[in-house]
C-alpha positions in Angstrom: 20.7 6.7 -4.8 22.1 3.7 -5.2 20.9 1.8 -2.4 17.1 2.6 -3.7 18.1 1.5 -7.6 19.6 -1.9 -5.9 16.2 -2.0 -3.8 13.9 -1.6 -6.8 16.1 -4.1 -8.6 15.1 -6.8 -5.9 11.9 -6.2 -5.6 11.3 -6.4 -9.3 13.2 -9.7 -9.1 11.0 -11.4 -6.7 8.1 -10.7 -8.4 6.2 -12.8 -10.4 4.7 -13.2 -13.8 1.8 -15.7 -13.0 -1.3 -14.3 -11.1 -4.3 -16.1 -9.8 -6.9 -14.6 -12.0 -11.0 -15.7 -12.2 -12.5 -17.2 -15.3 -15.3 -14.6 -16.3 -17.9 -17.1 -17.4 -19.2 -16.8 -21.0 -22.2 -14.5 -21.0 -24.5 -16.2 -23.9 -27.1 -12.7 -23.8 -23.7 -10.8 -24.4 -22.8 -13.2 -27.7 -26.3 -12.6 -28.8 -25.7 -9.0 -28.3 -23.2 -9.1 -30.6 -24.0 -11.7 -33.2 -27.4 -9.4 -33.7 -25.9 -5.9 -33.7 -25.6 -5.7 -37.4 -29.2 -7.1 -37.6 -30.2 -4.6 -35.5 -29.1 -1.4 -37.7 -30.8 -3.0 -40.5 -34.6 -3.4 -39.1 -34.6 -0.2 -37.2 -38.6 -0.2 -37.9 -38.8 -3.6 -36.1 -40.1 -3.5 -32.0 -38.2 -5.6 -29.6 -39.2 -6.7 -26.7 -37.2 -5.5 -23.2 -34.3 -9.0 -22.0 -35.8 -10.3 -19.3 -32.8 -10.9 -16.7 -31.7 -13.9 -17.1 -30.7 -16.6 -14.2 -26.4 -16.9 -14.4 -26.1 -20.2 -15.8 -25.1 -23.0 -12.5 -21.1 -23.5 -12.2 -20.3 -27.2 -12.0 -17.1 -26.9 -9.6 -16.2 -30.2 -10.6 -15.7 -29.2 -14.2 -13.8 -26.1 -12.6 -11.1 -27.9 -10.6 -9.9 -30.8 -13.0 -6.8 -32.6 -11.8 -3.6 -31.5 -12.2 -4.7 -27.5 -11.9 -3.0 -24.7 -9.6 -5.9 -22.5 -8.3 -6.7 -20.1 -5.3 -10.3 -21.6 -3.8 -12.2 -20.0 -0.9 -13.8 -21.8 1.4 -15.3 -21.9 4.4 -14.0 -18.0 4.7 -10.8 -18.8 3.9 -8.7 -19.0 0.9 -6.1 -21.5 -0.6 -3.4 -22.0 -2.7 -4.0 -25.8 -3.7 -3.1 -27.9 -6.7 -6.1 -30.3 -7.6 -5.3 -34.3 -6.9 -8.9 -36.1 -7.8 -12.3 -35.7 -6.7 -13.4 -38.7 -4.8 -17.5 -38.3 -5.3 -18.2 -34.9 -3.9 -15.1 -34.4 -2.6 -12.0 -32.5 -3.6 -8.7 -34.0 -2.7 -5.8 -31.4 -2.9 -2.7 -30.2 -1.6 -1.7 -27.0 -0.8 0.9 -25.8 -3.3 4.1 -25.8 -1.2 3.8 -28.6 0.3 2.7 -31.5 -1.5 2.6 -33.6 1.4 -0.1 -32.5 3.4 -3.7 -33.1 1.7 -6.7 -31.1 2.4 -10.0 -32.2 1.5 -13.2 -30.1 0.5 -17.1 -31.1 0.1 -18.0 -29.0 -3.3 -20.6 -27.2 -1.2 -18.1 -25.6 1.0 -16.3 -24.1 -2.6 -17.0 -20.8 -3.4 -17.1 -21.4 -7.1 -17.8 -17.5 -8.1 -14.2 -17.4 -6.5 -12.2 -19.8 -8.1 -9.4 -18.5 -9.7 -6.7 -20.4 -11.8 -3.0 -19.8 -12.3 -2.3 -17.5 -15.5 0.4 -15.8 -17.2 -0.4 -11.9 -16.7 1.4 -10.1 -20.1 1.3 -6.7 -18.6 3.2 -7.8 -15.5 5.9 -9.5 -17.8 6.0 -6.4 -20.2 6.3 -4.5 -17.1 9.1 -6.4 -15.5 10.9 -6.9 -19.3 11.3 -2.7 -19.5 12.6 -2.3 -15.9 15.2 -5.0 -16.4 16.4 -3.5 -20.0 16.1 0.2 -18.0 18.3 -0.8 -15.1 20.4 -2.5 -17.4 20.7 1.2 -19.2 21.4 2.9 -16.1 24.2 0.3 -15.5 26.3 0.2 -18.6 25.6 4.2 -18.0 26.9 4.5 -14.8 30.1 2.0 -16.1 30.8 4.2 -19.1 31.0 7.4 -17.1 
């Protein structure tokens, strides 16, 4: 029993509270959804023409990876860990994020930019990892006092 409470403890331990997540771009026919739903109730009587699908708006990669940002990129098929150096015109100088020695370089058309993710806090994980700690710390002082 004890050997699996020690093995959860560790594993909980090594775990992180930062995950690589993707920015969901800003849908502007959602926010028009929702600026117009209380229009909407009111003229019932009105017609409305079906929304034509729209075109997702072009992702500028460049405005994506600014300097100085962790991120997970794909490309070419693979992915990487990198933090962003500079662009130098339509390429992306990096380094991958354990080892800042080693630079990697990028043209912005080999970027998947639908998969760029950046570095974030993750709440859940942390709320997660907060009651597990104050648990084990219960079953401790518990397993003291008896």
């Amino acid at each position: 029993m004890q050997k699996y409470l020690y093995l959860i403890i560790i594993s909980f331990s090594l775990s992180s509270c930062y995950t690589y997540q993707v920015k969901k771009p800003v849908d502007p026919a959602a926010d028009a959804k929702q600026n117009t739903t209380a229009q909407m109730k009111s003229s019932t009587a009105e017609t409305q023409s079906p929304n034509a699908p729209q075109a997702p708006a072009p992702i500028n990669v460049q405005e994506k990876l600014a300097a100085g940002k962790n991120v997970r990129i794909e490309a070419d098929g693979r992915s990487y860990k990198v933090i962003v150096d500079r662009w130098e015109s339509d390429s992306l100088v990096a380094h991958p994020v354990h080892n800042p020695k080693k630079i990697l370089k990028f043209h912005k058309n080999q970027i998947n930019s639908e998969k760029i993710a950046e570095k974030r806090f993750s709440q859940p994980i942390a709320d997660i990892l907060t009651v597990t700690a104050y648990a084990a710390i219960g079953v401790g002082i518990y397993l003291l006092l008896r």
